[in-house]
C-alpha positions as CSV (number, residue, x, y, z in Angstrom):
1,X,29.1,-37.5,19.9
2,X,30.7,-34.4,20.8
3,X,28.1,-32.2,23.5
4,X,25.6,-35.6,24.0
5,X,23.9,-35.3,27.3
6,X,23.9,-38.8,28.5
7,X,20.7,-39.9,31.2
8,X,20.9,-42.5,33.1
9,X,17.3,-43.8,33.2
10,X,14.0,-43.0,31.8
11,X,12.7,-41.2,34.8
12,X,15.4,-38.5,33.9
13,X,13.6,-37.8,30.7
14,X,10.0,-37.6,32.7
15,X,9.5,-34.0,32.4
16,X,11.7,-33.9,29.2
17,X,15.3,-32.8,28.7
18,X,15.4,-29.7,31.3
19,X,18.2,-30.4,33.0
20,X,21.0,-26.9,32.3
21,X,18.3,-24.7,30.7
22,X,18.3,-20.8,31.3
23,X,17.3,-18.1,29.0
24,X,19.9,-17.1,26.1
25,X,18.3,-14.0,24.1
26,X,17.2,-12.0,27.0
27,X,19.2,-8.8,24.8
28,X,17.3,-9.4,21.9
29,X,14.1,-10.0,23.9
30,X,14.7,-6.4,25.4
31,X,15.3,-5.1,21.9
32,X,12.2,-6.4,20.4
33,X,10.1,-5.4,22.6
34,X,12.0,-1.8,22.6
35,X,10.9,-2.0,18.5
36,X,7.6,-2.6,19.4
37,X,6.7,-0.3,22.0
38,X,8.2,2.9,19.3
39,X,6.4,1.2,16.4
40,X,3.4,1.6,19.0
41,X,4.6,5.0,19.7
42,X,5.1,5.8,15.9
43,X,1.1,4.9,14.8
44,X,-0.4,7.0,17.7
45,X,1.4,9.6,16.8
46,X,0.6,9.9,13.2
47,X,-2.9,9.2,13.8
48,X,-2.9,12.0,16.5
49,X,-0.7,14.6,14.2
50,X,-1.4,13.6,10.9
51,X,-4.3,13.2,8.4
52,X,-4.5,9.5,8.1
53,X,-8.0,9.7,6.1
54,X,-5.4,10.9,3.3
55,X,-3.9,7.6,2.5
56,X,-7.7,6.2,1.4
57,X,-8.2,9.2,-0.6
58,X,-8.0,8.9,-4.7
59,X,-6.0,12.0,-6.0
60,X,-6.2,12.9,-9.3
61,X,-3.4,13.6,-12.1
62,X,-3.2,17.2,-10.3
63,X,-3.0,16.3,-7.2
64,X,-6.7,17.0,-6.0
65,X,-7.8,14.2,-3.2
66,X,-11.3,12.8,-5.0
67,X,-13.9,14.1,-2.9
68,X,-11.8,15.8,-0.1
69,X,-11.5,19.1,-1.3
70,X,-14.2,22.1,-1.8
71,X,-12.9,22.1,-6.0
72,X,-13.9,18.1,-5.9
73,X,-16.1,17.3,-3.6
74,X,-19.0,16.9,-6.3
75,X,-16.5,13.9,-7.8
76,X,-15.3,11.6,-4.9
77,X,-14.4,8.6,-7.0
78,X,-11.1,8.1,-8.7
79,X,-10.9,6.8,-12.2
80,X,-8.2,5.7,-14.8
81,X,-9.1,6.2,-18.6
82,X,-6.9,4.1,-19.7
83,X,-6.7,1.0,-17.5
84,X,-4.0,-1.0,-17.4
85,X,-2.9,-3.4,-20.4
86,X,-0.7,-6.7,-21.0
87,X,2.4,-4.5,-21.8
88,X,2.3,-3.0,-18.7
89,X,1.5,-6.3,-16.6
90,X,4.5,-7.7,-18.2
91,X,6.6,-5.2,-17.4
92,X,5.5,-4.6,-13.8
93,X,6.2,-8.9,-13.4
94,X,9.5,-8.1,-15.0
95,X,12.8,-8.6,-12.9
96,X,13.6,-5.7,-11.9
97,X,10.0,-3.9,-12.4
98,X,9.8,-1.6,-15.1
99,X,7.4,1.0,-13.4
100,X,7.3,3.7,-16.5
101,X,4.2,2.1,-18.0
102,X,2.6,1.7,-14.4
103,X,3.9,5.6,-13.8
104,X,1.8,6.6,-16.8
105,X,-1.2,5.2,-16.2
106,X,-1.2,6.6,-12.7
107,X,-0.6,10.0,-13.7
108,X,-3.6,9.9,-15.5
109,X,-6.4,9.6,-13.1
110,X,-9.6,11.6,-12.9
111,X,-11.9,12.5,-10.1
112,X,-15.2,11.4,-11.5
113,X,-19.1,11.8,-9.8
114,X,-19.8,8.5,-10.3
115,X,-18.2,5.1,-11.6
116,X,-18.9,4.0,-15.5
117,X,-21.4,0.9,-15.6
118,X,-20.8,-0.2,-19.0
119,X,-17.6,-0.1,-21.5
120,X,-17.5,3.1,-23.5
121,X,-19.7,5.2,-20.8
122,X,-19.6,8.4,-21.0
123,X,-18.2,9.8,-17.6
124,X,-19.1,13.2,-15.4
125,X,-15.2,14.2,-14.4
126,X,-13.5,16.7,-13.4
127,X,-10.5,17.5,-16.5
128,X,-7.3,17.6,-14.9
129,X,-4.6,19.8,-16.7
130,X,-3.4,17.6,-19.3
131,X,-6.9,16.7,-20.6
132,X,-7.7,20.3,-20.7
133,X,-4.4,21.6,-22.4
134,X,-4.4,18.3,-25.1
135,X,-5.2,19.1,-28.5
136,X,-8.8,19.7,-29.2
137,X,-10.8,16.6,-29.5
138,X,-8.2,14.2,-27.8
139,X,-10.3,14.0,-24.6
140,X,-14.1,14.7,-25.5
141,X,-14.9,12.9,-22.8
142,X,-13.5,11.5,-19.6
């Protein structure tokens, strides 16, 4: 066969085939380790400059971070009136995702004082804008 190293005994094979070995991807070695020193770089630096805590933080249809704020820091859980539902499930397993049901439902979260313990609790929350502006009686409760 074409490139077949032939030995001529066993005790060539002792220390297995090493015979014409050097190192072949020392430019990608110096690449990857390039990637990973700025990717190092990259997380200090946002946990130095930025607000990291903000990425954990529920935030409401308005915009308010649950809990993180003077206006809700009385309601530091996030919740979602209407949860999510088989339409929406099916769409999001859907190739290509449809994401408008999955948009909805997100845009609809409250900041609430504390989590519901049984189906049809009543909730303490704090009304974003479109429960407040809806027509009376569509949102007596969060």
């Amino acid at each position: 066969m074409v490139g077949e190293i032939k030995f001529e005994n066993a005790k060539d094979l002792e220390n297995g085939p090493i015979r014409n070995r050097w190192v072949t991807d020392v430019f990608c070695a110096i690449i990857f380790c390039v990637a990973c020193i700025a990717f190092v770089v990259a997380i200090f630096y946002g946990f130095v400059g930025g607000q990291p805590r903000n990425m954990l933080i529920g935030w409401d249809a308005d915009g308010n971070g649950c809990g993180y704020s003077p206006l809700t820091k009385d309601y530091p859980f996030i919740y979602w009136p209407q949860p999510p539902n088989t339409n929406m499930i099916n769409q999001l397993k859907a190739k290509p995702p449809n994401m408008a049901e999955f948009q909805k439902m997100m845009n609809q979260a409250v900041c609430v004082k504390t989590c519901p313990m049984a189906d049809g609790a009543v909730v303490d929350c704090m009304k974003p804008n479109y429960m407040t502006s809806a027509a009376a009686g569509t949102y007596n409760d969060c």
